[in-house]
C-alpha positions in Angstrom: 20.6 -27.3 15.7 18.4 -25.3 17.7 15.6 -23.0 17.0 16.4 -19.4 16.9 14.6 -17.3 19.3 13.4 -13.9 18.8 16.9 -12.1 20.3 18.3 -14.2 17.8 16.7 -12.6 15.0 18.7 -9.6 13.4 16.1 -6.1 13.5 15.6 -6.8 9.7 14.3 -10.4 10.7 12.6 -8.8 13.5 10.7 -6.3 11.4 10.0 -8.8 8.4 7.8 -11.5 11.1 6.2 -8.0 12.3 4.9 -6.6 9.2 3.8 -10.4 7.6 2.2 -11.0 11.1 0.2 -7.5 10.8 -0.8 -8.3 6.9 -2.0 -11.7 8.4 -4.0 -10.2 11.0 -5.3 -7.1 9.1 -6.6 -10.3 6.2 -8.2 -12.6 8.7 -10.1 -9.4 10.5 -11.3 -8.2 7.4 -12.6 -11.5 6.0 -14.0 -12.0 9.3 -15.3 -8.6 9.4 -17.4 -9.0 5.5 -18.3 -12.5 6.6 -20.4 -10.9 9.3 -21.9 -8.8 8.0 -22.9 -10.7 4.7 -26.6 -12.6 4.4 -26.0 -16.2 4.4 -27.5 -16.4 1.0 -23.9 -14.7 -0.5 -22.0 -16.9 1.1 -20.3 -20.2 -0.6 -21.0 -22.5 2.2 -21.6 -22.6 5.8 -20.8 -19.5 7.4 -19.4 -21.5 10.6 -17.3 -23.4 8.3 -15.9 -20.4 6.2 -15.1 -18.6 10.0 -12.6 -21.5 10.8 -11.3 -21.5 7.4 -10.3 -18.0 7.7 -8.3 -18.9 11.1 -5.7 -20.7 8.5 -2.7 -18.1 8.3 -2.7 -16.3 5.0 -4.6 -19.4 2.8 -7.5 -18.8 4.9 -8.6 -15.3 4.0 -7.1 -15.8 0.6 -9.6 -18.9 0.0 -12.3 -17.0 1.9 -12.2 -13.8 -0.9 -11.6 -15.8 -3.6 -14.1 -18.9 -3.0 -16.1 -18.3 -0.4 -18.3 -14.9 -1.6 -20.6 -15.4 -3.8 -20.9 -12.4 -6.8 -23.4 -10.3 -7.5 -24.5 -10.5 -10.9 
């Protein structure tokens, strides 16, 4: 069998890989974005480290907001 290619794909395919691909991007630029512009001292580990981590598809970010900022108390 072989792999589809995007002609393949029906416009309701089409427009489902679109909008995950744009709430991928629009997760990964935001944690990218706070990461930047928060003081290493907030930060659950190496900022270098977290960076890459947020590169991983959805799991990245997700990770990032949920393990990797640390809360002001």
């Amino acid at each position: 069998m072989r792999s589809q290619t995007w002609q393949d794909l029906s416009p309701g395919r089409k427009r489902t890989v679109i909008a995950a691909g744009a709430v991928q991007v629009t997760l990964a630029l935001t944690a990218w974005v706070d990461l930047s512009r928060r003081s290493p001292e907030r930060v659950n580990g190496p900022k270098k480290l977290w960076a890459a981590v947020i590169a991983i598809n959805f799991v990245g970010p997700l990770a990032y907001f949920c393990f990797g900022r640390r809360r002001d108390s």
